[in-house]
Every structure is written in structure tokens, then in C-alpha cells.
C-alpha positions in Angstrom: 0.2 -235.6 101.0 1.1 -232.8 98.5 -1.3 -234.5 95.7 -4.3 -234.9 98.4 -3.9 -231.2 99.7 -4.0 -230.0 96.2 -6.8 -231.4 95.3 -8.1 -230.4 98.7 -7.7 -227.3 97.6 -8.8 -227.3 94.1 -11.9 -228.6 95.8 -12.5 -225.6 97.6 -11.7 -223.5 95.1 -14.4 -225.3 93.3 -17.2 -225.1 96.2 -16.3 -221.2 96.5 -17.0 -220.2 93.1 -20.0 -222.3 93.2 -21.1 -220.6 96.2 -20.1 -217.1 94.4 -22.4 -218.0 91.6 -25.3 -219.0 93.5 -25.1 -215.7 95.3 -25.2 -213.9 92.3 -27.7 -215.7 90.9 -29.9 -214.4 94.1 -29.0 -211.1 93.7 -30.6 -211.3 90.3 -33.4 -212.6 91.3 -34.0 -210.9 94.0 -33.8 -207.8 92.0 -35.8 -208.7 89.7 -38.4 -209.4 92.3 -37.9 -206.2 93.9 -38.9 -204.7 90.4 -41.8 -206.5 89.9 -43.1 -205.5 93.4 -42.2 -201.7 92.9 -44.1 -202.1 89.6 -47.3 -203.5 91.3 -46.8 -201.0 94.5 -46.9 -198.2 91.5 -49.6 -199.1 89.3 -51.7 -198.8 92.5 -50.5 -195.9 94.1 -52.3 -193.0 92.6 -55.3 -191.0 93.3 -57.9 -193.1 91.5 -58.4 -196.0 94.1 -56.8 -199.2 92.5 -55.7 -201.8 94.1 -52.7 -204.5 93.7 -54.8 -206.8 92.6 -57.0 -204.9 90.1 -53.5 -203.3 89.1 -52.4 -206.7 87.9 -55.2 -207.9 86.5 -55.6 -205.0 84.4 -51.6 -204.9 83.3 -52.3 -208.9 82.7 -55.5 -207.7 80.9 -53.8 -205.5 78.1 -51.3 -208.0 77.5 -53.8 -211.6 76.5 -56.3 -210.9 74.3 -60.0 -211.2 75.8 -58.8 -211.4 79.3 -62.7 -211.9 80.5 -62.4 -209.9 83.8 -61.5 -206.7 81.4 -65.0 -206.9 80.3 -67.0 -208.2 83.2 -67.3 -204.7 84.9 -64.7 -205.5 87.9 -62.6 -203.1 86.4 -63.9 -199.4 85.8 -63.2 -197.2 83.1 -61.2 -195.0 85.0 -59.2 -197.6 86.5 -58.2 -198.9 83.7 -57.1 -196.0 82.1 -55.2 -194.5 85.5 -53.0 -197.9 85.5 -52.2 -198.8 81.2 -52.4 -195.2 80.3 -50.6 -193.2 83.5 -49.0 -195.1 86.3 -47.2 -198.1 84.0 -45.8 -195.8 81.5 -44.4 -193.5 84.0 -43.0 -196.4 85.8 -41.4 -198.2 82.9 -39.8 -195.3 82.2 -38.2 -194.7 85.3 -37.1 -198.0 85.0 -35.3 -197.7 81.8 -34.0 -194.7 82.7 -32.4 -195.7 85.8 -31.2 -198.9 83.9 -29.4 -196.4 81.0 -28.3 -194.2 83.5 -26.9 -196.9 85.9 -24.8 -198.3 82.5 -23.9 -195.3 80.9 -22.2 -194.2 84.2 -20.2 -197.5 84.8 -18.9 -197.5 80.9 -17.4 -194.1 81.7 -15.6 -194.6 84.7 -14.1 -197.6 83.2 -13.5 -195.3 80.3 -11.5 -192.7 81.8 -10.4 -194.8 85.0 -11.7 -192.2 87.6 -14.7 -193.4 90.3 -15.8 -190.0 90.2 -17.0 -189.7 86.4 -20.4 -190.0 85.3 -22.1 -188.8 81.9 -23.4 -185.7 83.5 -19.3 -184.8 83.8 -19.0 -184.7 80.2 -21.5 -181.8 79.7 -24.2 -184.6 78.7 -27.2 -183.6 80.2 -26.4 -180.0 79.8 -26.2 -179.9 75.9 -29.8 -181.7 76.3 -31.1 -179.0 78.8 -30.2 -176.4 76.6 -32.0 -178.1 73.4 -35.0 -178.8 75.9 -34.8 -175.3 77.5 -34.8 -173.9 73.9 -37.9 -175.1 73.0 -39.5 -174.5 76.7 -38.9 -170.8 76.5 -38.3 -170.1 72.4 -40.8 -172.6 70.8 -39.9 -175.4 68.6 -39.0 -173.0 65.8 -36.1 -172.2 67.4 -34.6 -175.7 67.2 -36.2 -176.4 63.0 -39.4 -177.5 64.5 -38.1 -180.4 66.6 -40.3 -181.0 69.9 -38.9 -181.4 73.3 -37.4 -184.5 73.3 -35.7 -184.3 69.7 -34.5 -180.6 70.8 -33.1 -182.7 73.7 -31.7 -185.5 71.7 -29.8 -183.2 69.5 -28.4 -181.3 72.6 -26.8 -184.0 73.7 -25.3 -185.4 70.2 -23.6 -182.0 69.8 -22.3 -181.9 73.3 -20.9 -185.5 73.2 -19.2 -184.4 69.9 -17.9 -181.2 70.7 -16.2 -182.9 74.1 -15.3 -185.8 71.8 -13.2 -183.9 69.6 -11.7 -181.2 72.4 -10.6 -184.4 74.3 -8.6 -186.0 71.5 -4.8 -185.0 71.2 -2.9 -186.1 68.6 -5.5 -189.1 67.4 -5.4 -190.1 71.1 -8.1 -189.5 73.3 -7.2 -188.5 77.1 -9.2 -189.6 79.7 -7.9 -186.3 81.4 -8.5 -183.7 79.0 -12.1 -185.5 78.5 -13.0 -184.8 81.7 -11.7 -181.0 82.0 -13.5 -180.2 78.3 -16.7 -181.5 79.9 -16.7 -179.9 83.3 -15.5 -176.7 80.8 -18.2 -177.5 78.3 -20.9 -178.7 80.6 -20.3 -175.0 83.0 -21.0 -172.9 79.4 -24.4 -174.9 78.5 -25.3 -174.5 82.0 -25.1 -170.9 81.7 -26.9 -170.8 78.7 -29.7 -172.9 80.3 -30.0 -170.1 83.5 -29.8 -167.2 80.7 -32.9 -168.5 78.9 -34.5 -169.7 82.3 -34.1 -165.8 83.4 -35.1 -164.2 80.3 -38.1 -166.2 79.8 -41.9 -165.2 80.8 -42.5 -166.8 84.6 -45.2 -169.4 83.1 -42.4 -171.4 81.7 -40.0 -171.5 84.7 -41.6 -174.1 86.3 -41.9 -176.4 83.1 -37.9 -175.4 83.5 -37.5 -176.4 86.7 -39.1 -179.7 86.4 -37.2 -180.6 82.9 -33.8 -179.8 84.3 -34.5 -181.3 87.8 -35.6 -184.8 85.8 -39.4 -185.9 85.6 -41.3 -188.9 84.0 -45.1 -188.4 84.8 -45.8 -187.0 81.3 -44.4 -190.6 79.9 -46.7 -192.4 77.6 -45.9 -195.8 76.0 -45.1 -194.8 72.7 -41.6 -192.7 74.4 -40.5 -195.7 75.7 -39.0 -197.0 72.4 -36.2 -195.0 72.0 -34.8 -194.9 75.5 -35.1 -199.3 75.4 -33.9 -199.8 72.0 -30.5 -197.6 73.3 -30.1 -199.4 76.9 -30.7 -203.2 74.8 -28.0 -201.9 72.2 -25.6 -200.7 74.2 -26.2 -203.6 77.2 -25.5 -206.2 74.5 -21.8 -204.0 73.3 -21.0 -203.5 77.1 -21.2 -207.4 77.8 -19.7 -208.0 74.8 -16.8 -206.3 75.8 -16.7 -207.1 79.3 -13.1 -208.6 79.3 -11.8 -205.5 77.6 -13.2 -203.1 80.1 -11.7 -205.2 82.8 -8.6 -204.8 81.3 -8.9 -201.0 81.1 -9.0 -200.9 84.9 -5.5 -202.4 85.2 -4.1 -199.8 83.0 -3.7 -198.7 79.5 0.4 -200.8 78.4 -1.6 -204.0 80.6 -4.7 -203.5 78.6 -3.0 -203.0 75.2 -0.5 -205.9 76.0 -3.9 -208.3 76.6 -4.2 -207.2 72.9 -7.2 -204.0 73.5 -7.2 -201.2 70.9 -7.2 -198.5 74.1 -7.9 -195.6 72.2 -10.8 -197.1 70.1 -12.7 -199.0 73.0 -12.3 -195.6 75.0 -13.7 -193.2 72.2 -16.9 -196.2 71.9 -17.8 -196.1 75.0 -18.1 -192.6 75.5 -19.8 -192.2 72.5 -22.4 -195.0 73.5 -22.6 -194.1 77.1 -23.3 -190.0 76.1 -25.8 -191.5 72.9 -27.6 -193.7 76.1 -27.8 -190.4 78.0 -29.2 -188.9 75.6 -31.8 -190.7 74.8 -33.0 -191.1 78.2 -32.6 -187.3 79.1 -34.8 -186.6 76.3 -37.9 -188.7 77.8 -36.8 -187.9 81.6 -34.9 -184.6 81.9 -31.9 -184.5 84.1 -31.9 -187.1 86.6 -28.8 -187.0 88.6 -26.7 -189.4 90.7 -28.4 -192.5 89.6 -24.7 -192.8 86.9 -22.6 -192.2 89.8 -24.3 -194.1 92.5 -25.6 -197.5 91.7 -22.5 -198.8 89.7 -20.3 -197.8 92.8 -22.8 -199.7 94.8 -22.8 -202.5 92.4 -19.3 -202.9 92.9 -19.8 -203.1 96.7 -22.2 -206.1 96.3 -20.2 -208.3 93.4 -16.9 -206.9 92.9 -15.5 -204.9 90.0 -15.7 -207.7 87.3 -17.4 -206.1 84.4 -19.1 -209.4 83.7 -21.2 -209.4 87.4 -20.9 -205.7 88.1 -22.9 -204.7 84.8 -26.1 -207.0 84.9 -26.2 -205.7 88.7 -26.3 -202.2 88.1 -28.8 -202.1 85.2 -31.5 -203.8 87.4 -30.1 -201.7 90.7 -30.4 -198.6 88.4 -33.9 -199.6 87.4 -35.1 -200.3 90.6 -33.6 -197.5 92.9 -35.2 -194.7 89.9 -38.8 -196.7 89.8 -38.8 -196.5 93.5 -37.8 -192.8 93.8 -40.6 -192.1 91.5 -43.0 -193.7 94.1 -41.5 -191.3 96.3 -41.9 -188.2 94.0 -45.5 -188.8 93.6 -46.3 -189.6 97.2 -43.8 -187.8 99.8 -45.7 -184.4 99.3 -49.0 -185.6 98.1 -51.0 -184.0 96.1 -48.1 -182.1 94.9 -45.5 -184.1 93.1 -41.9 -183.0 93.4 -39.1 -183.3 90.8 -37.5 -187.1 91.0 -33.8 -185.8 91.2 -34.6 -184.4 94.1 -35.8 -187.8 95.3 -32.4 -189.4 93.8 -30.4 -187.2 96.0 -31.7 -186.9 98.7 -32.1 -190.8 99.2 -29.5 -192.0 97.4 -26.8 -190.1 98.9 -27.3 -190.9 102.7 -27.2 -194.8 101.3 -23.7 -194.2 99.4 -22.4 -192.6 102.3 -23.7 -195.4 105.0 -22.2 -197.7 102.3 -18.7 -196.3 102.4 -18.7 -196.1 105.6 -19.4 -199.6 105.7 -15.5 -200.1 104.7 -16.5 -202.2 101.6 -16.2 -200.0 99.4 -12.1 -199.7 99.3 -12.6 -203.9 99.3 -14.6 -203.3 96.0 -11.6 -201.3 94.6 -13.4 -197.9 94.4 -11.5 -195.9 97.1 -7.8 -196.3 97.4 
């Protein structure tokens, strides 16, 4: 009886995780899916009167060489140019913004073990507004003749370094102190930001605005590079390491006992989720609560295991941005509003809902 009930059981066992990865399976597909469809829904939403069809065909178009129907005159001109040169960059880039986002915020609350951290914490996206806001309001001389996005870039590298070496204490770095140099750090840049924002001439506060408040509609194809090659490299070092940061969430002696340098996986992946930040604030300006959000809600939906959590939150990341800049460009039509302001004000009625749902202290994020 003993043998048959274990097997029973093994049996089970067996059916649930096969169940548990077919579910998963869905929920990548069925994000991927969703993404697709936001990316149609996008290229055809715009002034210039395109439609699903025609957005496809043109998008297929670019990508085979002497697609007839590019050259039949079923596609205008101006068509063409509103979806390949406008609408797709713009939405590619949110896409890979919310992706970066979405992982650089999940690597750092694994980092410092607190649900509440996010890149944006660490004084992040401030060292890049100040580099942007620099150029903005002083010109590019200012910065050595870097544009926006380098002044932005740079911003960032010195504020991920300066936090890096406040937070470290005796060749250890604190998850703590990390946190407090950032909030610390991330409250001076801001002030710098609002002195140059209020000492500038008033054409430039509204380029300001719109930088710090996080935009993508001036995205072309060629800014896409550098924001993609950063989410592919640090995707492939996050899964990679997926066992390790599961073992940081049990705690630093469990994590070191399971044979994980602590101190060196903790100073990488700050240092890769701040350089991912970076590089997307540079394209997109300051997008908030996409880090904090979507890995939480990834959790909800898979569980905390690095190794189904991460995947989840990329594409969640991707799609919740690239559909908040359909929002952007459409809620107040003509006018286009900032996308943070889409972020927050969607996104944080959902996270709420969600909590209040009760998964969420099942998923291990409130105790």
C-alpha cells in the first residue's frame, strides 16, 4: 500500500508540474500575443488614416525585399512614412523600455532584498535628468558637446558610481546603506534638476517637463540600439544567474552556504540594473513605476522563482509601457501627454486591485 501510494503521489507530483509548465507556457504566449496586437493597434493609431491591415503590410513591406504591394500604389507615401518612420519606432521603444525597466527593477529588489526598491531609489534616473536637463537649458557645451541622450547616459554612470561607492563599508556592500545613499543622492540631483528648470528661459520648460516626466515620440530606429543591446546583455546575465538570485531571497549565510559570492553578485547587479536604466532613460526620459510594478505583478502570476518570474516581467514590462504609449497619444487627442503620467495613473489602481486580491502575500511580496 505504502509503495502504490507513493508512486500515487509521485504521479501527481508529476501531472502538477506538468500542468505548471503548460500554464506558463500560455502566459508566454499570450503575452507575446498581446504585444503583437498592441504593435498593430499602434502602427494604426495616428492622425494619418492607416489601417491594421495597411499597417502590417507596410511593417511586412520594409522587412522582404520587393514586397510588391509597396510598389503597387495601395500604400501612399505618407502612410508609409507615418507607420516605418513614426508610429513603429516610438512603439518599439516603449517596448524596450518597459522590458529594461521591468528587469532592472526585479534585479534590484533581489539585490537589496526589499519589495519596495526600484532603480529610480538609487538616484538612477535623477543623475540622468540632470545630464539631460543640462543640455535642455545650458546647451551641449555644458556637458563637452555630448547631445541629450549621451548627457543622459553619463548622468546616470556617475550617479550609479557615486551610490556604488557610498554604499560600500568595509569591501562590503549594504543593501541598507545603498538604499539611504540613493534616496540621499537621488533628493540632491533632484534639486539640481528644479534649480536649472527655474533658472532657465520658459521655452525650455516644457522640453523639461516632458524629459523628466518620460516620453518616446521623438524615437527613431537608429536609438533603438543601445537601449536593446543592454536589455539582451543583461537578460542573458540575469538568467544566467537565476539560481543565485533565488538564493539571495532566503538570505545572505543561506545564500553564501549554497556557495554565492554575496557581495560580488550584489555589487553586479546593481551595477547592470543602474547601466540598463541608463540606457533606457537616455532614449525615454524618466518613466516611473514600470521597475516597481510589473515584477511585483509578475510574482503574483508565477511565483517568485527567478527562472519564471524574469521572462514574465520583461514581456509584462514591454507590454504594459507600449500600451500606455497608446494611451499617451490618444487620451487627450490632439495633445499628447507625458507617458509617466499614463504609467501612474493606470498602473497603480491595477497594483492596488492586485493586492487587494490577497495574492500578493501568496507570491511572497507582502509579509
Amino acid at each position: 500500500m505504502s509503495a502504490t501510494r507513493q508512486a500515487a503521489r509521485q504521479a501527481a507530483r508529476l501531472r502538477g508540474r506538468r500542468r505548471s509548465a503548460g500554464a506558463l507556457v500560455g502566459a508566454y504566449l499570450g503575452l507575446v500575443l498581446a504585444i503583437l496586437a498592441v504593435l498593430v493597434v499602434s502602427a494604426a493609431t495616428g492622425p494619418a488614416d492607416v489601417g491594421a491591415v495597411d499597417a502590417v503590410r507596410i511593417i511586412v513591406g520594409h522587412l522582404i525585399p520587393d514586397a510588391p504591394w509597396m510598389s503597387d500604389g495601395s500604400i501612399s507615401l505618407l502612410q508609409d512614412q507615418s507607420v516605418w518612420q513614426f508610429r513603429l519606432p516610438r512603439t518599439l521603444l516603449a517596448g524596450l523600455a518597459g522590458a529594461g525597466l521591468a528587469l532592472a527593477g526585479a534585479l534590484m529588489q533581489a539585490a537589496v532584498r526589499n519589495p519596495l526598491a526600484e532603480p529610480y531609489v538609487l538616484g538612477v534616473s535623477a543623475g540622468a535628468g540632470v545630464g539631460a536637463v543640462a543640455v535642455i537649458t545650458l546647451g551641449s557645451a555644458a556637458v563637452g558637446g555630448l547631445p541629450l541622450s549621451g548627457a543622459a547616459f553619463l548622468g546616470a554612470l556617475g550617479a550609479t558610481a557615486a551610490v556604488y561607492l557610498l554604499a560600500r563599508q568595509d569591501g562590503v556592500l549594504a543593501p541598507t546603506r545603498m538604499i539611504l545613499a540613493g534616496v540621499a543622492l537621488g533628493s540632491l540631483l533632484s534639486a539640481v534638476t528644479s534649480y536649472l528648470t527655474l533658472t532657465t528661459e520658459a521655452q525650455n520648460v516644457f522640453s523639461v517637463l516632458f524629459f523628466l516626466l518620460g516620453s518616446v515620440s521623438a524615437a527613431t530606429m537608429d536609438q533603438l540600439a543601445v537601449p536593446a543591446a543592454a536589455l539582451a546583455a543583461v537578460t542573458l546575465y540575469a538568467l544566467a544567474n537565476a539560481r543565485a538570485l533565488n538564493a539571495l531571497l532566503v538570505g545572505d549565510e543561506s545564500a553564501t552556504a549554497l556557495g554565492v559570492n554575496v557581495n560580488r553578485l550584489r555589487g553586479r547587479l546593481v551595477i547592470a540594473a543602474s547601466l540598463l536604466t541608463g540606457a533606457v532613460v537616455a532614449v525615454s526620459g524618466g518613466i516611473g513605476f514600470v521597475g516597481l510594478v510589473i515584477p511585483h505583478t509578475a510574482r503574483i502570476l508565477v511565483g517568485a522563482d527567478h527562472r519564471r518570474m524574469l521572462p514574465v516581467a520583461i514581456l509584462g514590462g514591454a507590454l504594459f509601457l507600449m500600451a500606455a504609449d497608446v494611451l499617451a497619444r490618444t487620451v487627450a487627442e490632439p495633445t499628447e501627454i507625458p507617458i509617466g503620467i499614463v504609467t501612474a495613473v493606470v498602473g497603480a489602481p491595477f497594483f492596488l486591485w492586485l493586492i487587494r486580491q490577497g495574492r500578493a502575500a501568496r507570491a511572497g511580496m507582502l509579509r
